[in-house]
N, CA, C and O atoms as a CHARMM CRD file, in Angstrom:
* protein
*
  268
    1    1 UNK  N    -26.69400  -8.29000   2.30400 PROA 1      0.00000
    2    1 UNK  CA   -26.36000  -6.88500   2.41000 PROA 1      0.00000
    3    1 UNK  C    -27.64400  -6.09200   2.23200 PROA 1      0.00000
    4    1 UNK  O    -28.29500  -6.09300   1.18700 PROA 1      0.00000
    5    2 UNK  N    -28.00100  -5.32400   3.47600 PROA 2      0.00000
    6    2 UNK  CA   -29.01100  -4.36000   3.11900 PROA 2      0.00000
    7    2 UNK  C    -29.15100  -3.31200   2.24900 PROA 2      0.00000
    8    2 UNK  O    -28.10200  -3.24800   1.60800 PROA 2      0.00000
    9    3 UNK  N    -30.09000  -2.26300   1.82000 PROA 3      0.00000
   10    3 UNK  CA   -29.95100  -1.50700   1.06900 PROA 3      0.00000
   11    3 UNK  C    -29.20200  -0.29600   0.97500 PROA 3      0.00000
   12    3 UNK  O    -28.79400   0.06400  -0.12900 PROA 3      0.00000
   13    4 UNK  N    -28.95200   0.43500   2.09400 PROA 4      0.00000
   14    4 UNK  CA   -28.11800   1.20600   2.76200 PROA 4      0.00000
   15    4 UNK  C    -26.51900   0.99100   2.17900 PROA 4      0.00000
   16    4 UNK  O    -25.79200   1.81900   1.63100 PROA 4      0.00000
   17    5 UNK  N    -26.30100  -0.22100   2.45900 PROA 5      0.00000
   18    5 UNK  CA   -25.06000  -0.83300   2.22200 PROA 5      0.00000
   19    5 UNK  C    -24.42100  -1.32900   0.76700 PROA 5      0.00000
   20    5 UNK  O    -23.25900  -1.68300   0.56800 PROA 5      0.00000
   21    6 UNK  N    -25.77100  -1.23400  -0.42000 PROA 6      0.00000
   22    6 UNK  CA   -25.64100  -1.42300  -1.53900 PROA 6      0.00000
   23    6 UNK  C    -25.67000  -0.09500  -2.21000 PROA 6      0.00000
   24    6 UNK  O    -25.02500   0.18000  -3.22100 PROA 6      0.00000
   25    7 UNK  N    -26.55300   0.79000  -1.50100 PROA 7      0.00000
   26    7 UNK  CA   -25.86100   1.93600  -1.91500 PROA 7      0.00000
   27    7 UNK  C    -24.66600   2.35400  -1.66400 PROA 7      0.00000
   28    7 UNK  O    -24.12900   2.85100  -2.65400 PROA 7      0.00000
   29    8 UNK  N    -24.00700   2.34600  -0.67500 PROA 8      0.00000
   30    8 UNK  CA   -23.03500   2.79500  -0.27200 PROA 8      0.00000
   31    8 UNK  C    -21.77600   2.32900  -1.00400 PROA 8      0.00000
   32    8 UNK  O    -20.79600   3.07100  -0.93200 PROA 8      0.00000
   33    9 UNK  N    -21.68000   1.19300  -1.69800 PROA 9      0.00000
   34    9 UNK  CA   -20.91300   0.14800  -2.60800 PROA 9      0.00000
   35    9 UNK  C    -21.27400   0.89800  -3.46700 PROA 9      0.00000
   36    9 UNK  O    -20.32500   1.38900  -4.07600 PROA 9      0.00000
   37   10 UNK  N    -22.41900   1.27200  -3.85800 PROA 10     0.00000
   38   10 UNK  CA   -22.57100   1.79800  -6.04000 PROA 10     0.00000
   39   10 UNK  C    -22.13300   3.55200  -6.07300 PROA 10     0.00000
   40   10 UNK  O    -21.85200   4.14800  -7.11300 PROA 10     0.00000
   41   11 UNK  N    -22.15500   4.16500  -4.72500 PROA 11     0.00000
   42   11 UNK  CA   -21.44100   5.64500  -4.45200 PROA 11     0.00000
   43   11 UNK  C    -20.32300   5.11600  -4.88100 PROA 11     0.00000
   44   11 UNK  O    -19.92900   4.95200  -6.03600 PROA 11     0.00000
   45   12 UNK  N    -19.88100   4.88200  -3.96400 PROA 12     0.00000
   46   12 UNK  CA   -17.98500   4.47500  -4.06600 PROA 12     0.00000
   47   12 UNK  C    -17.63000   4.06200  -5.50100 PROA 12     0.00000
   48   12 UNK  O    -16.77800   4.60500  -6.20500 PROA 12     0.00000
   49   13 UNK  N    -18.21000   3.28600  -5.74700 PROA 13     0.00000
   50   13 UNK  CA   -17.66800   2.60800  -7.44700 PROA 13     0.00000
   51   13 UNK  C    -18.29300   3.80400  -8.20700 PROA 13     0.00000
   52   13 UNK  O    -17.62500   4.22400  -9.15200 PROA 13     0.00000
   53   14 UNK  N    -19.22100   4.28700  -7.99900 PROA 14     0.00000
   54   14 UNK  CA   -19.14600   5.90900  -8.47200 PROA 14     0.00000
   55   14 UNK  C    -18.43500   6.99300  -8.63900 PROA 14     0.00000
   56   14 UNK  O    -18.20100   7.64500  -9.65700 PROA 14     0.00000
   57   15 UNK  N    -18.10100   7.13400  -7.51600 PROA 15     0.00000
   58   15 UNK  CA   -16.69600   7.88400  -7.01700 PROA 15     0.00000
   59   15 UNK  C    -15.63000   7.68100  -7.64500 PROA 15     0.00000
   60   15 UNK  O    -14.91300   8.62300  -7.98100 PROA 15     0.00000
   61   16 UNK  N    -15.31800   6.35500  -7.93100 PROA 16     0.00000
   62   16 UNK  CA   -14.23800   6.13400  -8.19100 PROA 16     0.00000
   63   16 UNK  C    -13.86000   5.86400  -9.76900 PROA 16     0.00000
   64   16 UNK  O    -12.98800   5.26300 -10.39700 PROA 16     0.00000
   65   17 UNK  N    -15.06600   6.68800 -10.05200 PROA 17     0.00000
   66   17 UNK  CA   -15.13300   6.46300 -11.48900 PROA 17     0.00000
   67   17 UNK  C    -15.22900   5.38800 -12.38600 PROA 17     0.00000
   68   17 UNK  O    -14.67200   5.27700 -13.47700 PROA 17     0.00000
   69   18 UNK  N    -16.17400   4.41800 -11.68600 PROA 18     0.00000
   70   18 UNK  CA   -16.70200   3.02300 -12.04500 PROA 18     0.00000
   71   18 UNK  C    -15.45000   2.38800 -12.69900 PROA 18     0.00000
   72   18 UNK  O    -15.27900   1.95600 -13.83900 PROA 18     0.00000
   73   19 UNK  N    -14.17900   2.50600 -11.04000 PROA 19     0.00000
   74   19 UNK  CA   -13.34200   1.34900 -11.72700 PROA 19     0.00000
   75   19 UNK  C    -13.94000  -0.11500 -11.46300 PROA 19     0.00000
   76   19 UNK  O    -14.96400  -0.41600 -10.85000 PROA 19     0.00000
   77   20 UNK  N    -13.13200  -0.82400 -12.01400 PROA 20     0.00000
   78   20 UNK  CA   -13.51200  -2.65800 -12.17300 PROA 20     0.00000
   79   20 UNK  C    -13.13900  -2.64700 -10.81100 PROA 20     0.00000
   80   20 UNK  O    -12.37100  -1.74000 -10.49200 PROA 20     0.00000
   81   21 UNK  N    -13.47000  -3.37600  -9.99500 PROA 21     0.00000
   82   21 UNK  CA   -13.88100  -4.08600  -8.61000 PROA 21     0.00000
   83   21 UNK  C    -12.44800  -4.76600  -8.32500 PROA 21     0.00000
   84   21 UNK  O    -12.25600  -5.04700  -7.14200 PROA 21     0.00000
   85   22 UNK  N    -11.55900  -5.02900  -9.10100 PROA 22     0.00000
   86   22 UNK  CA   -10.35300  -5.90300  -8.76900 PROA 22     0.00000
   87   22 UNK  C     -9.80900  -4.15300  -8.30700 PROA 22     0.00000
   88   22 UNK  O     -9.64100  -4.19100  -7.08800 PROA 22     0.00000
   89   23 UNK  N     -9.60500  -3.22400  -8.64400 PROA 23     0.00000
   90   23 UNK  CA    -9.03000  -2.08500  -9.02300 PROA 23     0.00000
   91   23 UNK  C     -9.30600  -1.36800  -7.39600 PROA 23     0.00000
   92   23 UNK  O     -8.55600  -0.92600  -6.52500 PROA 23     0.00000
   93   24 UNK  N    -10.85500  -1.53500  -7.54500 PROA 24     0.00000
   94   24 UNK  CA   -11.44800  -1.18300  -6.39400 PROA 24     0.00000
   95   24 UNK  C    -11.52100  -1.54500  -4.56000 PROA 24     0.00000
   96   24 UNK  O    -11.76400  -1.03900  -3.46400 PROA 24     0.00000
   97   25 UNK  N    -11.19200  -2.54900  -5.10900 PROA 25     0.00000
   98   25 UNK  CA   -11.01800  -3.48900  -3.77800 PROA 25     0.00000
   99   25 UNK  C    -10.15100  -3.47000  -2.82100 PROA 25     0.00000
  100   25 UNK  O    -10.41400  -3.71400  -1.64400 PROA 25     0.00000
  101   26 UNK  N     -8.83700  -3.11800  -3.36100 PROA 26     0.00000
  102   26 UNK  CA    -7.91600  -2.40300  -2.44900 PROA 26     0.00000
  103   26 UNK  C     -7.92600  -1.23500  -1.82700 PROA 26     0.00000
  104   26 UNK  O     -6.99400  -0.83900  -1.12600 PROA 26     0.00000
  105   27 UNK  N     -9.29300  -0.42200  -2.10500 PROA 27     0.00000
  106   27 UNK  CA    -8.79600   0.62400  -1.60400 PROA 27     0.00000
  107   27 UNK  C    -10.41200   0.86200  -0.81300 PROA 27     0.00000
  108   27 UNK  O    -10.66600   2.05300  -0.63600 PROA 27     0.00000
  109   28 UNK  N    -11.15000   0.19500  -0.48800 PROA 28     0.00000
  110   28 UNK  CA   -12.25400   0.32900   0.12500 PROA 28     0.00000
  111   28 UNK  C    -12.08300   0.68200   1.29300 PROA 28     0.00000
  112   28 UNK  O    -12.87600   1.51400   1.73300 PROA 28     0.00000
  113   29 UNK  N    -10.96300   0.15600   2.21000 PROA 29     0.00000
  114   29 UNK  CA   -10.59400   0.24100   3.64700 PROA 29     0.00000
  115   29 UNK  C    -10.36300   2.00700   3.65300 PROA 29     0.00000
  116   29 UNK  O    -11.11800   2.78900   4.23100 PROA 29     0.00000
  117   30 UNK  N     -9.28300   2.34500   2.95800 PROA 30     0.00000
  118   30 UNK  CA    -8.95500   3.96900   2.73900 PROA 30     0.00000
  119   30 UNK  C     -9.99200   4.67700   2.37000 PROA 30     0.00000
  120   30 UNK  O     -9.86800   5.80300   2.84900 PROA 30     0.00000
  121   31 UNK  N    -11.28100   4.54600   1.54800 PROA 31     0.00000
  122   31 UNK  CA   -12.53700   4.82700   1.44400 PROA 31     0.00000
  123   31 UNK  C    -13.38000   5.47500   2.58400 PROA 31     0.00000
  124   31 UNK  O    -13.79700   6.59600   2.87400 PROA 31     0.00000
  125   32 UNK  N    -13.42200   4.19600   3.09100 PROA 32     0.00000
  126   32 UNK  CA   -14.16100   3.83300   4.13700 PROA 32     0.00000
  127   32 UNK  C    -13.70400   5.16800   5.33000 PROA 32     0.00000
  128   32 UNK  O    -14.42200   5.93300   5.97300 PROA 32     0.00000
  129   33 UNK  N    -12.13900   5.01500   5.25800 PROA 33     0.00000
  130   33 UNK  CA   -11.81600   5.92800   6.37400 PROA 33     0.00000
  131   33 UNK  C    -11.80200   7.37400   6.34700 PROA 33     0.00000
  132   33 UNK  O    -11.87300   8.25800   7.20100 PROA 33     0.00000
  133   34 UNK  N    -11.65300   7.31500   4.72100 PROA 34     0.00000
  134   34 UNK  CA   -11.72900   9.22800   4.50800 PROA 34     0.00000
  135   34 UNK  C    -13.03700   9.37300   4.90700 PROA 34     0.00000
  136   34 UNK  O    -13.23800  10.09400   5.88400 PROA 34     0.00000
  137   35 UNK  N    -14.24700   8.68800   4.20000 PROA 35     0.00000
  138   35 UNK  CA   -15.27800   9.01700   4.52900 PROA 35     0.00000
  139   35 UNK  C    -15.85800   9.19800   5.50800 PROA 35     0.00000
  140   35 UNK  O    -16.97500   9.71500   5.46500 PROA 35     0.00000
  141   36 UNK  N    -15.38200   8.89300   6.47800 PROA 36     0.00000
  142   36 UNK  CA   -15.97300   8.39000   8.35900 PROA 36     0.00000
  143   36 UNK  C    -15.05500   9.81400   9.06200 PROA 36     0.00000
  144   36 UNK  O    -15.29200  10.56600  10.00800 PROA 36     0.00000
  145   37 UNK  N    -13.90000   9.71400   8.03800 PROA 37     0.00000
  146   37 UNK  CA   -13.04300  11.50200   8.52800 PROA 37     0.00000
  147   37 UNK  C    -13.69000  12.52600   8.61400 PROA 37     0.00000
  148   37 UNK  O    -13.71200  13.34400   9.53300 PROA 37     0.00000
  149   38 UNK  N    -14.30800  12.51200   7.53600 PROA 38     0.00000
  150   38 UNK  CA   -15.31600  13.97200   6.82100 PROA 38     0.00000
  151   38 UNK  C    -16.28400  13.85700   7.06500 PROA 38     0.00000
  152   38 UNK  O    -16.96600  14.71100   6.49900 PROA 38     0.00000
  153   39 UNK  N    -17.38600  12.57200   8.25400 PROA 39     0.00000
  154   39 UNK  CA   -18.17300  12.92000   8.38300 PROA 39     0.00000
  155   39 UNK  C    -19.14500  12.59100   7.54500 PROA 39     0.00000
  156   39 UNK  O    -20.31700  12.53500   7.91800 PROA 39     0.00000
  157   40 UNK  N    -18.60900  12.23300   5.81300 PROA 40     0.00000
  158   40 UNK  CA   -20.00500  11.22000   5.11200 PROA 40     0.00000
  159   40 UNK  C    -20.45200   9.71600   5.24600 PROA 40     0.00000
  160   40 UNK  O    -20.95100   8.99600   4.38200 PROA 40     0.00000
  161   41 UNK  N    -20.14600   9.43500   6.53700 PROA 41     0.00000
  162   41 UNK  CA   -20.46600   7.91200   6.50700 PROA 41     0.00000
  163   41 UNK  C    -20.36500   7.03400   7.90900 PROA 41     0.00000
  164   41 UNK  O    -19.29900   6.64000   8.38200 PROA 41     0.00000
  165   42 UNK  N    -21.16700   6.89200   8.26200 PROA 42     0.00000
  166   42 UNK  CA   -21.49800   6.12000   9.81300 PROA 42     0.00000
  167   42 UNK  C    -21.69300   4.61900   9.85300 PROA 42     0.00000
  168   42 UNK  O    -22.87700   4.28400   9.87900 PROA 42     0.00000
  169   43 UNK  N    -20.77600   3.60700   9.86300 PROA 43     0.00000
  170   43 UNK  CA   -21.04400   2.05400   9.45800 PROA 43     0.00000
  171   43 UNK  C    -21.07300   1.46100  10.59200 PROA 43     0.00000
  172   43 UNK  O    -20.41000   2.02800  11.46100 PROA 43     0.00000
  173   44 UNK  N    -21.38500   0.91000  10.77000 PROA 44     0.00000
  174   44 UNK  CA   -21.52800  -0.33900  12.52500 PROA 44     0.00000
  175   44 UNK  C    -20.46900  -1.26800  11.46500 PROA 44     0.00000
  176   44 UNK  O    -20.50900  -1.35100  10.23700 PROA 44     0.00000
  177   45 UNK  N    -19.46100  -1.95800  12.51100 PROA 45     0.00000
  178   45 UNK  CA   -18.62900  -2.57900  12.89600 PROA 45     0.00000
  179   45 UNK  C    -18.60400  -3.06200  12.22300 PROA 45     0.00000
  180   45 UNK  O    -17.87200  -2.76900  11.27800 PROA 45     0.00000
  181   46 UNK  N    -19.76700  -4.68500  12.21800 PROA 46     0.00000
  182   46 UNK  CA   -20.12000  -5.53300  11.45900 PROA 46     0.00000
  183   46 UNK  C    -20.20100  -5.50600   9.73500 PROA 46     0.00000
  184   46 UNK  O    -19.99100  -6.39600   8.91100 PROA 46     0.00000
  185   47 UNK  N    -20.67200  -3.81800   9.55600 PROA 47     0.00000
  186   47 UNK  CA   -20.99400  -4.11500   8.14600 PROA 47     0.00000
  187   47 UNK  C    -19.53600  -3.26200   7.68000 PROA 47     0.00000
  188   47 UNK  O    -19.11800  -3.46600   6.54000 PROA 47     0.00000
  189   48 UNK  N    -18.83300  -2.37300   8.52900 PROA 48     0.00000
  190   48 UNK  CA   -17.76100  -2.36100   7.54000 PROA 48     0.00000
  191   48 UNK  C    -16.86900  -3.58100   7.73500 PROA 48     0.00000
  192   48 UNK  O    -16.11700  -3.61000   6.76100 PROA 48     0.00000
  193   49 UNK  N    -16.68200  -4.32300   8.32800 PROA 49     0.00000
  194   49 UNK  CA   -15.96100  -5.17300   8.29700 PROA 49     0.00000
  195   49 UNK  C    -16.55900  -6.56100   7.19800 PROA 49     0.00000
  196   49 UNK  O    -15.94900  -7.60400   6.96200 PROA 49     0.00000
  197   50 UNK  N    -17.75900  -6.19400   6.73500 PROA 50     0.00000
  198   50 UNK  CA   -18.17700  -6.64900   5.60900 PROA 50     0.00000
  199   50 UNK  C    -17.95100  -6.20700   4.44500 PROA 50     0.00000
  200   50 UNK  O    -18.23700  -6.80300   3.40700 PROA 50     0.00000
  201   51 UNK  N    -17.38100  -5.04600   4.53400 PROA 51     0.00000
  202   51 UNK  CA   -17.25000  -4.39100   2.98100 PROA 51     0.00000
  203   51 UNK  C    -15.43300  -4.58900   3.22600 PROA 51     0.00000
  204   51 UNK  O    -14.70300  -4.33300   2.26800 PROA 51     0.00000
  205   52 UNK  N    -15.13500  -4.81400   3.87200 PROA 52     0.00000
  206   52 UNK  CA   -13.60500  -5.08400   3.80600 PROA 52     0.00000
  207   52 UNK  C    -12.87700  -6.79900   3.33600 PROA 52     0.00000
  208   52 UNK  O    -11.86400  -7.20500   2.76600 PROA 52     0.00000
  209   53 UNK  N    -14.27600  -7.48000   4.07100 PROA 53     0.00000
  210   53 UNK  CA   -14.09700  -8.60900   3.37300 PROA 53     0.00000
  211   53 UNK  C    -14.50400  -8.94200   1.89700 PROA 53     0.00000
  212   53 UNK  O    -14.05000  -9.89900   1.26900 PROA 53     0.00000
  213   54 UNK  N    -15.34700  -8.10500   1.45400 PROA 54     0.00000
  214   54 UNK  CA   -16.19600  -8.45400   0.22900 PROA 54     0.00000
  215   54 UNK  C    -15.27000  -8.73400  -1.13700 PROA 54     0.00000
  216   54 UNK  O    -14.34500  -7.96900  -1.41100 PROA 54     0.00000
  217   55 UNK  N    -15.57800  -9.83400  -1.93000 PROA 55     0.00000
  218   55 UNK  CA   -14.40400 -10.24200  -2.52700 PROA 55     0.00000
  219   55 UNK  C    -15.22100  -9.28500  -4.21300 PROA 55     0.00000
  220   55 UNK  O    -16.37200  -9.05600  -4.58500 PROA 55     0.00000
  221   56 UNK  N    -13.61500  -8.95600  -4.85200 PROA 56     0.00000
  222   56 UNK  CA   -14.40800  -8.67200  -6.40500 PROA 56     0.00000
  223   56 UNK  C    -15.71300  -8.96700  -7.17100 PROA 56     0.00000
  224   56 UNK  O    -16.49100  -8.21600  -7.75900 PROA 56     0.00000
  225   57 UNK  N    -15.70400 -10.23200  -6.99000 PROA 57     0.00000
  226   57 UNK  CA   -17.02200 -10.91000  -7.23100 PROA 57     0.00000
  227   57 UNK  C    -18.16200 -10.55400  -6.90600 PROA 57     0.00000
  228   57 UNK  O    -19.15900 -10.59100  -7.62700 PROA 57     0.00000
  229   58 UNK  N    -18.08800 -10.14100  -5.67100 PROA 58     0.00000
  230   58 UNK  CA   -19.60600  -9.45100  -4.81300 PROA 58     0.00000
  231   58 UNK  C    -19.85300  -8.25800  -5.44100 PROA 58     0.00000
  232   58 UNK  O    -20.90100  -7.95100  -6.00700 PROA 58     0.00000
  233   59 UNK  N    -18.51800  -7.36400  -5.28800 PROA 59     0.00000
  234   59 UNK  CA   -18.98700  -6.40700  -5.68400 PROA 59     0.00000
  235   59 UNK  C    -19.79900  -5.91900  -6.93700 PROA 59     0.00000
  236   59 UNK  O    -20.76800  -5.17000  -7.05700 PROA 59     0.00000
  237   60 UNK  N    -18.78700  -6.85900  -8.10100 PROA 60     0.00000
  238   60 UNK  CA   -19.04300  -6.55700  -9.13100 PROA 60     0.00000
  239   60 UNK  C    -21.24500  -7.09000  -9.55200 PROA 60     0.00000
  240   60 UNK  O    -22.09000  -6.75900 -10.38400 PROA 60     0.00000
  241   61 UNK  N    -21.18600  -7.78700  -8.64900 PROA 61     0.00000
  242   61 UNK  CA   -22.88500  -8.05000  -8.36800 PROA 61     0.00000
  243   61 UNK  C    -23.32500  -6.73300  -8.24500 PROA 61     0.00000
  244   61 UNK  O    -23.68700  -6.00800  -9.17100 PROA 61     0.00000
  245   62 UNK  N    -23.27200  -6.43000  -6.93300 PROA 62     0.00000
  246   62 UNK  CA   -23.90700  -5.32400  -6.45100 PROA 62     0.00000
  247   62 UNK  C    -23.84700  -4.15800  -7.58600 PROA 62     0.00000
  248   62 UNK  O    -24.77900  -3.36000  -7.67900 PROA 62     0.00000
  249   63 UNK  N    -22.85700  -4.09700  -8.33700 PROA 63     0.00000
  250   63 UNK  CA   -22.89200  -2.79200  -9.07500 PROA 63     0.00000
  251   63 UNK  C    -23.45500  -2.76000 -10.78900 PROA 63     0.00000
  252   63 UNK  O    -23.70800  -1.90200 -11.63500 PROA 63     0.00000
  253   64 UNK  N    -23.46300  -4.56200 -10.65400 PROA 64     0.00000
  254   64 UNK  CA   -24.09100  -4.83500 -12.13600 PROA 64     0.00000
  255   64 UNK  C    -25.33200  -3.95500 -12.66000 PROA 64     0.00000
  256   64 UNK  O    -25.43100  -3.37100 -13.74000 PROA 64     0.00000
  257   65 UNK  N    -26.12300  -4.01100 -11.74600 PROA 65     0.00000
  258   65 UNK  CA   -27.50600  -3.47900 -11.90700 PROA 65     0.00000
  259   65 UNK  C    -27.22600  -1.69800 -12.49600 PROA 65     0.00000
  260   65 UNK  O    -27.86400  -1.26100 -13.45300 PROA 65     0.00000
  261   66 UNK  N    -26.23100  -0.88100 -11.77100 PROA 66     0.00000
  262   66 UNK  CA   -25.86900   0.36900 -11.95500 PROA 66     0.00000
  263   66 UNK  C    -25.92300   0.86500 -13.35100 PROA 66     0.00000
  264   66 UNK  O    -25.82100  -0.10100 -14.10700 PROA 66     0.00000
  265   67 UNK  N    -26.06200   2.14700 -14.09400 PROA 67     0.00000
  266   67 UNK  CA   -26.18700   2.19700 -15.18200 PROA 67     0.00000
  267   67 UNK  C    -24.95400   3.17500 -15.26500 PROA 67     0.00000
  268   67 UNK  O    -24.58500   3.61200 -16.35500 PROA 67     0.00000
């Protein structure tokens, strides 16, 4: 996952008020789509269909580092 895309994971778990990733995970798809509604977010194919697959586990990687 590029950097673009790891940000875009530590917004959201931002957003969402740094729920736990099991919590989170269901609702990335609905995320994904408000955001692309309104205009904050432009993903190629490939990588949202990477953040749709991404299991708890990943995420909770990607956001470890977050403070």
């Amino acid at each position: 996952m590029g950097q673009r895309q790891s940000e875009f994971l530590r917004m959201v778990w931002k957003t969402t008020d740094r729920i736990c990733s099991r919590q989170l995970r269901p609702f990335v798809g609905e995320l994904i789509l408000a955001l692309k509604h309104h205009d904050e977010l432009t993903l190629s194919p490939d990588i949202e269909a990477q953040f749709l697959q991404m299991s708890p586990s990943t995420m909770d990687r990607y956001t470890s580092s977050c403070d």
